[in-house]
mmCIF file of the N, C-alpha and C atoms, coordinates in Angstrom:
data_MODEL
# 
_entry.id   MODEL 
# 
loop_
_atom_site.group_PDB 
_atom_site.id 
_atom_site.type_symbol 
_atom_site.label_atom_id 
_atom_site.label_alt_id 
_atom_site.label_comp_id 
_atom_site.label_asym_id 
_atom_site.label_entity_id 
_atom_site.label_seq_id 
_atom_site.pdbx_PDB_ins_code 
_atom_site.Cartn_x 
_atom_site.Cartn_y 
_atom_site.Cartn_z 
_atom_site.occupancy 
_atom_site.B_iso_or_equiv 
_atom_site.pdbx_formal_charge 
_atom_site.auth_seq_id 
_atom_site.auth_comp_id 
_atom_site.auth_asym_id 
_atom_site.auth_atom_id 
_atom_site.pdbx_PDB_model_num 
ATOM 1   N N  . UNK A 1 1  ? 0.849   -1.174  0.000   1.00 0.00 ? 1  UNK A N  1 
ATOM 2   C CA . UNK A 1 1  ? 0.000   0.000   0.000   1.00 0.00 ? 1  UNK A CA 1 
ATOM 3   C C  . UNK A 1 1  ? 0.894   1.236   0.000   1.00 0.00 ? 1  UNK A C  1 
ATOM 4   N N  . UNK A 1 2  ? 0.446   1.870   -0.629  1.00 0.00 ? 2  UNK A N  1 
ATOM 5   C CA . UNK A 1 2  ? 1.415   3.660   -1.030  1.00 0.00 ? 2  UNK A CA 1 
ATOM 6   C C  . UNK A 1 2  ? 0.786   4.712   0.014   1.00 0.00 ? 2  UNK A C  1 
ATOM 7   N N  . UNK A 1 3  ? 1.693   5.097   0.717   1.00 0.00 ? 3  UNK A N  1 
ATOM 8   C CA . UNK A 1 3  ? 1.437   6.393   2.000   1.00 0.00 ? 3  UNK A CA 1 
ATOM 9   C C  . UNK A 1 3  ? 0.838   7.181   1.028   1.00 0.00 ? 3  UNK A C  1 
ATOM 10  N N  . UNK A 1 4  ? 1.380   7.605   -0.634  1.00 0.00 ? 4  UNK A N  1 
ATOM 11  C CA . UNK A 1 4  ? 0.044   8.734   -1.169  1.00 0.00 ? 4  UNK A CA 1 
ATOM 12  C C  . UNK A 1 4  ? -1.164  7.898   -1.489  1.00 0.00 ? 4  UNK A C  1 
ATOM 13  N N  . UNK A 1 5  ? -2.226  7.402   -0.673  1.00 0.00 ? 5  UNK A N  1 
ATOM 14  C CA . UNK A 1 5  ? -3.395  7.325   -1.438  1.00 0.00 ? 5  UNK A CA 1 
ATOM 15  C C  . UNK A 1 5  ? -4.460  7.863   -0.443  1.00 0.00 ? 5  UNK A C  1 
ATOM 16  N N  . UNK A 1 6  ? -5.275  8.238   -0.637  1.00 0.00 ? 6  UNK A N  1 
ATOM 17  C CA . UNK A 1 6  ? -6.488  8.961   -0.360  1.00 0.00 ? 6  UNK A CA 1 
ATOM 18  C C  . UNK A 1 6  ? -7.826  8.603   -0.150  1.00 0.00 ? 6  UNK A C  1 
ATOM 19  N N  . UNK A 1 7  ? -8.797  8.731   0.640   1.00 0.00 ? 7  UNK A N  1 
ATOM 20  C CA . UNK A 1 7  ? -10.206 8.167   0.381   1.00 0.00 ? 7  UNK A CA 1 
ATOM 21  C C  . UNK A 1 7  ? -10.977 9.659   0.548   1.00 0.00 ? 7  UNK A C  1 
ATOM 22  N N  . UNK A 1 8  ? -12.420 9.328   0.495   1.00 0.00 ? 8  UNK A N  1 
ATOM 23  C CA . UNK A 1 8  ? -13.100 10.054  0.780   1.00 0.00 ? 8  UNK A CA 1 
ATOM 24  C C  . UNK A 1 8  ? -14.058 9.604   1.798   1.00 0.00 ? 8  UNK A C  1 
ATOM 25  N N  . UNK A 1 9  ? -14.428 9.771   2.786   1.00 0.00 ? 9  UNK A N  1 
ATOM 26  C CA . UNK A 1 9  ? -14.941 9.194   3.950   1.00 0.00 ? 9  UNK A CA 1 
ATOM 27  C C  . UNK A 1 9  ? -16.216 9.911   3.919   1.00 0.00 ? 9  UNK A C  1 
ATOM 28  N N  . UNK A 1 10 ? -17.412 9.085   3.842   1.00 0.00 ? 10 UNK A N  1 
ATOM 29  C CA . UNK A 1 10 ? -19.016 8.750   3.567   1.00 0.00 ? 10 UNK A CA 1 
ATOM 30  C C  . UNK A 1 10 ? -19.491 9.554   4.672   1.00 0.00 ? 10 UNK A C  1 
ATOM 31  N N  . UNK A 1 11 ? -18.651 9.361   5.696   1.00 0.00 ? 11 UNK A N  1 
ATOM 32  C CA . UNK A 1 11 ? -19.084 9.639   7.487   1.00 0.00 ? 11 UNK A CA 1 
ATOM 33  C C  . UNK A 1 11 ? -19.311 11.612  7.205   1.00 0.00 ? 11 UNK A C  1 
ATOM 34  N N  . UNK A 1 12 ? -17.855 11.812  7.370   1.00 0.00 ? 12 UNK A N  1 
ATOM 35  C CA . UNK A 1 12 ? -17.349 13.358  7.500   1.00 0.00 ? 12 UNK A CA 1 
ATOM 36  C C  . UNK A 1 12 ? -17.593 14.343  6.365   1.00 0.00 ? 12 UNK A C  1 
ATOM 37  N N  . UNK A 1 13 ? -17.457 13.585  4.638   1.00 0.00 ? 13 UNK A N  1 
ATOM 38  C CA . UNK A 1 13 ? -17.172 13.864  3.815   1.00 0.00 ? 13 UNK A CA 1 
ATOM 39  C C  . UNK A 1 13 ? -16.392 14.990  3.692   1.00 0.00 ? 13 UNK A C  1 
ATOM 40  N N  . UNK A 1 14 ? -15.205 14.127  4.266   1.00 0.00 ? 14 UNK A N  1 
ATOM 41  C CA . UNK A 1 14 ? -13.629 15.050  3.773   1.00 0.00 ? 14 UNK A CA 1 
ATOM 42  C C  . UNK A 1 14 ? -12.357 13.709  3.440   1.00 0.00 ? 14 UNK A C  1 
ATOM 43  N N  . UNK A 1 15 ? -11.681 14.183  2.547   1.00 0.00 ? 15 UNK A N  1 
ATOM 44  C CA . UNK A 1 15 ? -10.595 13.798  2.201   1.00 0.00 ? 15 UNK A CA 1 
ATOM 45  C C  . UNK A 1 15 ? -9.545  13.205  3.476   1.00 0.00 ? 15 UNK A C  1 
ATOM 46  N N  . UNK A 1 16 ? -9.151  11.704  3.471   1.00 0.00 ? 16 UNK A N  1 
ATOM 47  C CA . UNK A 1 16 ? -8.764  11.154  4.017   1.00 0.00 ? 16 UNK A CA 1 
ATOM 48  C C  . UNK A 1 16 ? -7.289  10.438  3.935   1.00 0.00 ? 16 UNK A C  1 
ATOM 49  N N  . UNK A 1 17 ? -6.551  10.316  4.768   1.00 0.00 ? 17 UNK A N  1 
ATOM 50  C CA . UNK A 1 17 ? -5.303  9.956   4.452   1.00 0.00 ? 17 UNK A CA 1 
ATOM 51  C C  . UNK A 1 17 ? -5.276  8.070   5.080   1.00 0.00 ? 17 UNK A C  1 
ATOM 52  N N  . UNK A 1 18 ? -4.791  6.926   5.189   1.00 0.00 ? 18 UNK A N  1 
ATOM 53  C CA . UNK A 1 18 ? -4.411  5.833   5.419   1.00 0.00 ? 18 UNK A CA 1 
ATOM 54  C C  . UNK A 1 18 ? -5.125  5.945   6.584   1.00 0.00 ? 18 UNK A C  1 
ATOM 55  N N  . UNK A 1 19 ? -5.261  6.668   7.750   1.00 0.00 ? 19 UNK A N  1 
ATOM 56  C CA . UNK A 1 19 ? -5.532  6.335   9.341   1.00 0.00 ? 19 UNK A CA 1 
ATOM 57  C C  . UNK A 1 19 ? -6.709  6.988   9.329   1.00 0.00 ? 19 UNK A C  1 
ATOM 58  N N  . UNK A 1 20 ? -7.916  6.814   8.561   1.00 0.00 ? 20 UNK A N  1 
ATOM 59  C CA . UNK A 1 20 ? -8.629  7.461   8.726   1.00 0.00 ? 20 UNK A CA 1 
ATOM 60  C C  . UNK A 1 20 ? -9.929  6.927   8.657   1.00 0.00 ? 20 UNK A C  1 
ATOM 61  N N  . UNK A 1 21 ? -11.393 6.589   8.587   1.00 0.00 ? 21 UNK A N  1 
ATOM 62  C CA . UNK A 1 21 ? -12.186 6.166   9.186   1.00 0.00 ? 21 UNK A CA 1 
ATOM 63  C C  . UNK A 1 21 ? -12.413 4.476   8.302   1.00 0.00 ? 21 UNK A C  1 
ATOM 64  N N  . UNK A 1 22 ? -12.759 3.567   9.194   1.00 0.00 ? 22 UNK A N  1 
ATOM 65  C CA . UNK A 1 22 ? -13.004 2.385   8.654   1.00 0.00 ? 22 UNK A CA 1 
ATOM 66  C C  . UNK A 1 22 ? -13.161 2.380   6.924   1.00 0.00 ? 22 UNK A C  1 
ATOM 67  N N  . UNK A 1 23 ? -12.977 1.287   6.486   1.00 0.00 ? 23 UNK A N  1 
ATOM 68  C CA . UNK A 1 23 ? -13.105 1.820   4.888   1.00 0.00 ? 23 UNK A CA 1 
ATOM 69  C C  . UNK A 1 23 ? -14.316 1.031   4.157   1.00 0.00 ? 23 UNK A C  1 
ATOM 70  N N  . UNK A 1 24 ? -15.459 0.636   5.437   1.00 0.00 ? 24 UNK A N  1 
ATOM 71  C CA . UNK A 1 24 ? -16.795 0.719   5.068   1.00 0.00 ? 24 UNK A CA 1 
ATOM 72  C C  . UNK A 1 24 ? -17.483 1.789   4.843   1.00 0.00 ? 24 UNK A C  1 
ATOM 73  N N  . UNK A 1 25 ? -16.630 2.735   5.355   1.00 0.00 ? 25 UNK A N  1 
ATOM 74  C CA . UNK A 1 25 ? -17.895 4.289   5.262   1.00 0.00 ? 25 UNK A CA 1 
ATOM 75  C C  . UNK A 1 25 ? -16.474 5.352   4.719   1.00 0.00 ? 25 UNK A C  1 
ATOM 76  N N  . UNK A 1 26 ? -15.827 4.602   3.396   1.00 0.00 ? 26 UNK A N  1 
ATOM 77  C CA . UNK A 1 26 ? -15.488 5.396   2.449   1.00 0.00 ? 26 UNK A CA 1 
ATOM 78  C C  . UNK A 1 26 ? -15.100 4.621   1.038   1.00 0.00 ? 26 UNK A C  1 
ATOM 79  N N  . UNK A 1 27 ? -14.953 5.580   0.324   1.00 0.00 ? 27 UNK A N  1 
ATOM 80  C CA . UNK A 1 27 ? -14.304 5.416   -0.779  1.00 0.00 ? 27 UNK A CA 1 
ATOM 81  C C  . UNK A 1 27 ? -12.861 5.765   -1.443  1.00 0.00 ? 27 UNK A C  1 
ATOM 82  N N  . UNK A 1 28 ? -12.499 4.852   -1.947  1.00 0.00 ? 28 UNK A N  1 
ATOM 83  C CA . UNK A 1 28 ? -11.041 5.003   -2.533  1.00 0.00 ? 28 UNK A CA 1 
ATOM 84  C C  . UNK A 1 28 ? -10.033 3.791   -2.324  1.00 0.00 ? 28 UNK A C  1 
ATOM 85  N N  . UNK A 1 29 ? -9.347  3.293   -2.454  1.00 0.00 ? 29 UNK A N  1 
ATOM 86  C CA . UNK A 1 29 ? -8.233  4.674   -2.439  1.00 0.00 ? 29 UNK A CA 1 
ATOM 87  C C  . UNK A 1 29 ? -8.440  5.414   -3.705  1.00 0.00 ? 29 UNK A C  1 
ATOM 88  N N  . UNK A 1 30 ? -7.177  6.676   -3.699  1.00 0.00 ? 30 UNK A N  1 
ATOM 89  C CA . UNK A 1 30 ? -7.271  6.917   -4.852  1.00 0.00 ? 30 UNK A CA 1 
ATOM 90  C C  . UNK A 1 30 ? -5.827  8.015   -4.946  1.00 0.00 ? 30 UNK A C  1 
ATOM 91  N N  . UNK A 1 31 ? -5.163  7.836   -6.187  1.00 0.00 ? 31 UNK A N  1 
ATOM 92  C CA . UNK A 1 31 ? -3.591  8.629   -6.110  1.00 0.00 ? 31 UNK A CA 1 
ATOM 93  C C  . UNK A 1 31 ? -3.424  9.673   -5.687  1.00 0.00 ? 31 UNK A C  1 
ATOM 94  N N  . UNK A 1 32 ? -4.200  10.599  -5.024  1.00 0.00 ? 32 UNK A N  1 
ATOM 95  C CA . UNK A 1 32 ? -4.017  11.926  -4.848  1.00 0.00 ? 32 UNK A CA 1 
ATOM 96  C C  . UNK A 1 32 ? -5.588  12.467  -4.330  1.00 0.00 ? 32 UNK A C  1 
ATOM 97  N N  . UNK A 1 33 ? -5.221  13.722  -3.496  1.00 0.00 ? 33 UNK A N  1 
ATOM 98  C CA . UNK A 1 33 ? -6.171  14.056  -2.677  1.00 0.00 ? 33 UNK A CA 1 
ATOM 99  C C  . UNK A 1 33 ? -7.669  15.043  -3.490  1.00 0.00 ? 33 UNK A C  1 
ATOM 100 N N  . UNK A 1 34 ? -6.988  15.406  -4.635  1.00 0.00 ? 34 UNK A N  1 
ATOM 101 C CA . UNK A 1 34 ? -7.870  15.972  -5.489  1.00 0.00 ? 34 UNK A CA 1 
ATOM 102 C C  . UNK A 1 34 ? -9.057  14.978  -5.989  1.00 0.00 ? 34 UNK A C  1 
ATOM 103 N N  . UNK A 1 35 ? -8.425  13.832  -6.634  1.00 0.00 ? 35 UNK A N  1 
ATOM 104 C CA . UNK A 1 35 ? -9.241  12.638  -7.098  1.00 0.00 ? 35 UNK A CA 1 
ATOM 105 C C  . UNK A 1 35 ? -9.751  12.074  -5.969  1.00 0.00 ? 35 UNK A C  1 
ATOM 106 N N  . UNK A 1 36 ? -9.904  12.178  -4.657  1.00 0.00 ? 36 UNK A N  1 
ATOM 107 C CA . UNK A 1 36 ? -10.309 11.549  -3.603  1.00 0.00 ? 36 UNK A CA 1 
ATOM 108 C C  . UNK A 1 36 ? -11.727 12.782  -3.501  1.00 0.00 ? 36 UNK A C  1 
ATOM 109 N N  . UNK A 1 37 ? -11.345 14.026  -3.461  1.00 0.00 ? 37 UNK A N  1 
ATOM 110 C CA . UNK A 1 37 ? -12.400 15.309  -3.221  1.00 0.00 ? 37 UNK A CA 1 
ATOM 111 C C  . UNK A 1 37 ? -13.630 14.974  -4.400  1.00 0.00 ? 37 UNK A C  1 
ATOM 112 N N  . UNK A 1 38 ? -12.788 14.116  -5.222  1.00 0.00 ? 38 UNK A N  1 
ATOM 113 C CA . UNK A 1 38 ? -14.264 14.398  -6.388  1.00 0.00 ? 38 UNK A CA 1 
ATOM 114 C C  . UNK A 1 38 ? -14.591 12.774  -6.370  1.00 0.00 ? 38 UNK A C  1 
ATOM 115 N N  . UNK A 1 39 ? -14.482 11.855  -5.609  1.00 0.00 ? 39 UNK A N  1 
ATOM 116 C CA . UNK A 1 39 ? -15.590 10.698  -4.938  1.00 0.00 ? 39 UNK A CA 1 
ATOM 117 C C  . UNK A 1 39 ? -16.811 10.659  -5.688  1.00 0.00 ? 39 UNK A C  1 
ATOM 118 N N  . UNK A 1 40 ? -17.618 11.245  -4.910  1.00 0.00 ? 40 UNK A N  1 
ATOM 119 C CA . UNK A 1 40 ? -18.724 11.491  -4.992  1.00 0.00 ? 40 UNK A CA 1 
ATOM 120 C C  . UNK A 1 40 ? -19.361 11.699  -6.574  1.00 0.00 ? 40 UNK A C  1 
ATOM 121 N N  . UNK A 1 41 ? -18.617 13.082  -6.918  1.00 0.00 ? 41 UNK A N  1 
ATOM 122 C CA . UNK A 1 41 ? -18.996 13.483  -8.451  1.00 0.00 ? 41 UNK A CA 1 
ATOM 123 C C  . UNK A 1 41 ? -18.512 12.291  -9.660  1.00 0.00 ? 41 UNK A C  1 
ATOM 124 N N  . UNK A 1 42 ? -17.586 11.360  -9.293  1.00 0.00 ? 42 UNK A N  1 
ATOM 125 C CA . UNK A 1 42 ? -17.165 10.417  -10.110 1.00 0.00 ? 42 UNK A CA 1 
ATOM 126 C C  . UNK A 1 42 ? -18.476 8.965   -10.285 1.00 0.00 ? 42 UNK A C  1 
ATOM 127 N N  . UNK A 1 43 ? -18.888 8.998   -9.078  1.00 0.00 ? 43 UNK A N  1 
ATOM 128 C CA . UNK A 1 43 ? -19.931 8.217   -8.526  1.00 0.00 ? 43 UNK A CA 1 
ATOM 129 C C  . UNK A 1 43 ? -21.037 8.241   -9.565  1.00 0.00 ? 43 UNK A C  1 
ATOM 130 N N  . UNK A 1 44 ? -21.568 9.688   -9.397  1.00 0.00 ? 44 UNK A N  1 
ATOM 131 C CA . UNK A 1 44 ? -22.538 10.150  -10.111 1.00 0.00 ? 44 UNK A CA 1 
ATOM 132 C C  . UNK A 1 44 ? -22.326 9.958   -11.524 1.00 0.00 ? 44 UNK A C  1 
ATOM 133 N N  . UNK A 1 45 ? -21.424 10.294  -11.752 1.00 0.00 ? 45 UNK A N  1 
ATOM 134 C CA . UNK A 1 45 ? -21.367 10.188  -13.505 1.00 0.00 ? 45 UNK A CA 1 
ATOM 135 C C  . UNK A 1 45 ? -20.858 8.898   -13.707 1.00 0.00 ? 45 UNK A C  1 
ATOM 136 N N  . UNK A 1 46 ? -20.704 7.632   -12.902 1.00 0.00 ? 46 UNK A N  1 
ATOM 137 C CA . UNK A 1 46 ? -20.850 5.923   -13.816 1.00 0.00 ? 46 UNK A CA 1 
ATOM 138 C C  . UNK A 1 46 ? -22.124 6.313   -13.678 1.00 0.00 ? 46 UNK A C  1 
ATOM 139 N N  . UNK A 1 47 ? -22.598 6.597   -12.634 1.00 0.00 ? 47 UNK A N  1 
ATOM 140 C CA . UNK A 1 47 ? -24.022 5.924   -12.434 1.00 0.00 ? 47 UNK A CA 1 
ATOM 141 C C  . UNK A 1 47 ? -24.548 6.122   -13.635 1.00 0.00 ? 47 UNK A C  1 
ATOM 142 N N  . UNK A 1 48 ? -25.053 7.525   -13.926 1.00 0.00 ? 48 UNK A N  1 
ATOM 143 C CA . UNK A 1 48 ? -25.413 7.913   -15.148 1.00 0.00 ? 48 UNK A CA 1 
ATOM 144 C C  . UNK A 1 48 ? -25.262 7.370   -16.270 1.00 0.00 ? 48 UNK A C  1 
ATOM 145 N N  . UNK A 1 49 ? -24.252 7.031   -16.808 1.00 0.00 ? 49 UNK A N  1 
ATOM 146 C CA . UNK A 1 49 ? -23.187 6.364   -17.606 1.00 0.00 ? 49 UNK A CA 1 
ATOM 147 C C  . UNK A 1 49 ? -23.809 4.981   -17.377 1.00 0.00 ? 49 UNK A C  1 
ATOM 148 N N  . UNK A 1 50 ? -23.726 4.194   -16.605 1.00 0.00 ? 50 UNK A N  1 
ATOM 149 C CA . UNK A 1 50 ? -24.351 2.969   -16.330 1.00 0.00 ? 50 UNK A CA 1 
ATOM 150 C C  . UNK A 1 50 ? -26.639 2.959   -16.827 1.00 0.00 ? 50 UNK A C  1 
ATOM 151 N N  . UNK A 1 51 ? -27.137 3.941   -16.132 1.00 0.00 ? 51 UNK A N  1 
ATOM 152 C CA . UNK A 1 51 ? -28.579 3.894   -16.374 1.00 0.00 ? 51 UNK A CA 1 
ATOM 153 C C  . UNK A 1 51 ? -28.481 4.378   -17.862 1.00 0.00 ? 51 UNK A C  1 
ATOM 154 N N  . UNK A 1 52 ? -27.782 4.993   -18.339 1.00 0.00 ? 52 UNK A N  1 
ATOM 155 C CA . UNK A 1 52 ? -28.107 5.413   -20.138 1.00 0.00 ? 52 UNK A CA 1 
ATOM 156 C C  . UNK A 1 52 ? -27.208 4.349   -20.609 1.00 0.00 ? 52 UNK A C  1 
ATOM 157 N N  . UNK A 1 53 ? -26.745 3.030   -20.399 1.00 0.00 ? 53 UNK A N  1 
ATOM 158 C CA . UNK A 1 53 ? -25.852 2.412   -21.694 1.00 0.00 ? 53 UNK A CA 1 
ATOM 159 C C  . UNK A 1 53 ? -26.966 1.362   -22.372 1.00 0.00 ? 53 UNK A C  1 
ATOM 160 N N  . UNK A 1 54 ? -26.688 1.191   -23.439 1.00 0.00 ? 54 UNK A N  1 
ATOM 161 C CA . UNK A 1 54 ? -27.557 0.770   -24.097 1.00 0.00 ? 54 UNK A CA 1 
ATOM 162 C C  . UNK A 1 54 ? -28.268 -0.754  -24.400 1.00 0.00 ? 54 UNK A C  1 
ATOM 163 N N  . UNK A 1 55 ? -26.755 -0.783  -23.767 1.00 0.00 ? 55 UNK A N  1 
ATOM 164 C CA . UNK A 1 55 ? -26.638 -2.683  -23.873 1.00 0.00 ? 55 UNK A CA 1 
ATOM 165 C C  . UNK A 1 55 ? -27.362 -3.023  -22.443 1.00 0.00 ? 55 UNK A C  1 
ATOM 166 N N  . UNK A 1 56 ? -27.928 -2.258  -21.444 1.00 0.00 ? 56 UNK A N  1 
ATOM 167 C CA . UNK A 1 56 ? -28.786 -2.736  -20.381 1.00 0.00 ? 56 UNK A CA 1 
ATOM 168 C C  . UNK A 1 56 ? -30.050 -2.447  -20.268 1.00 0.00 ? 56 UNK A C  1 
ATOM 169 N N  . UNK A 1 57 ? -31.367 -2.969  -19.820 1.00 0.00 ? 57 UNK A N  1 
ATOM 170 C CA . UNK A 1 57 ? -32.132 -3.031  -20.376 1.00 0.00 ? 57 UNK A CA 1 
ATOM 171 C C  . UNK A 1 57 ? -33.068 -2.790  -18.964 1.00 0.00 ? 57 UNK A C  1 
ATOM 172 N N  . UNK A 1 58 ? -33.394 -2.354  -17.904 1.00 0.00 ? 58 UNK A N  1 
ATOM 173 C CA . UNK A 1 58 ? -33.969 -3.070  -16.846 1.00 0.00 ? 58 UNK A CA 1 
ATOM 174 C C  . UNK A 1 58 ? -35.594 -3.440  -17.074 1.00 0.00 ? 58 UNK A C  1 
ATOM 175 N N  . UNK A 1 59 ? -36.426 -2.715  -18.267 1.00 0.00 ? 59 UNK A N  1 
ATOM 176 C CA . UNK A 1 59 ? -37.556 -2.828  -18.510 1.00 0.00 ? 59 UNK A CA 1 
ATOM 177 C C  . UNK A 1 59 ? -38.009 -4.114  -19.091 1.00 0.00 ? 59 UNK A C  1 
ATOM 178 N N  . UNK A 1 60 ? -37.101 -4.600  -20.115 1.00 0.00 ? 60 UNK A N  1 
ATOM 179 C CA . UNK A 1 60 ? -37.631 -5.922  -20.306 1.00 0.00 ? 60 UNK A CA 1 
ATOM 180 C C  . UNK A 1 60 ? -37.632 -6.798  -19.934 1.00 0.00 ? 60 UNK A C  1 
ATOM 181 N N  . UNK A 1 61 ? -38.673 -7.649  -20.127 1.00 0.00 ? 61 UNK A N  1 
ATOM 182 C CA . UNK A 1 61 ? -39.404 -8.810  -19.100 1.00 0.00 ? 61 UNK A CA 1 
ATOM 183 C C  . UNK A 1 61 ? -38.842 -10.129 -20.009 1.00 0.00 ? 61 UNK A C  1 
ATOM 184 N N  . UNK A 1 62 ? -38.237 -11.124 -19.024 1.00 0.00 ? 62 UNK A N  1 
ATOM 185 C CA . UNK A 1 62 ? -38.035 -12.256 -19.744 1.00 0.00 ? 62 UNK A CA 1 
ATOM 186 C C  . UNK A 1 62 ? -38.533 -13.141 -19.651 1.00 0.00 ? 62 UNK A C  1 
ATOM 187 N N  . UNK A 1 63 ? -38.876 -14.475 -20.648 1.00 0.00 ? 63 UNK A N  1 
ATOM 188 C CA . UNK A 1 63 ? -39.472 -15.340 -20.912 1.00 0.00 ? 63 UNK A CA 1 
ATOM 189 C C  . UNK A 1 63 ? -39.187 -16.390 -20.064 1.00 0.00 ? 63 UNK A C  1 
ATOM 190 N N  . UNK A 1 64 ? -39.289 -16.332 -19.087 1.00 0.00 ? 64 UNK A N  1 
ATOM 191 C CA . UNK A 1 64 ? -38.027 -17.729 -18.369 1.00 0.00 ? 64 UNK A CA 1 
ATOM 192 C C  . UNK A 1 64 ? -39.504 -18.763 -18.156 1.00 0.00 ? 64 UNK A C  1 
# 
């Protein structure tokens, strides 16, 4: 594990270094403290990215 990596902690929502809150109630790691601050906004845009791709479908009903 690399002393630079970063989370973003779910709890406080602030930027976190290695000793910092359980890493159930965050996200990351991640190389640097900037990319750790934008967590959240990265989150949002798979999600997005994920509900508009095309190849998934959740409406159709299958024949099973």
């Amino acid at each position: 594990m690399s002393e630079n990596e970063y989370w973003f902690c779910l709890t406080h929502h602030t930027v976190e270094g290695r000793d910092g809150c359980k890493n159930a109630d965050r996200l990351g790691p991640y190389a640097s403290s900037a990319e750790a601050a934008r967590a959240l906004e990265k989150v949002e845009e798979r999600n997005e990215e994920w509900d508009n791709d095309p190849k998934w479908n959740d409406d159709e009903t299958s024949d099973s």
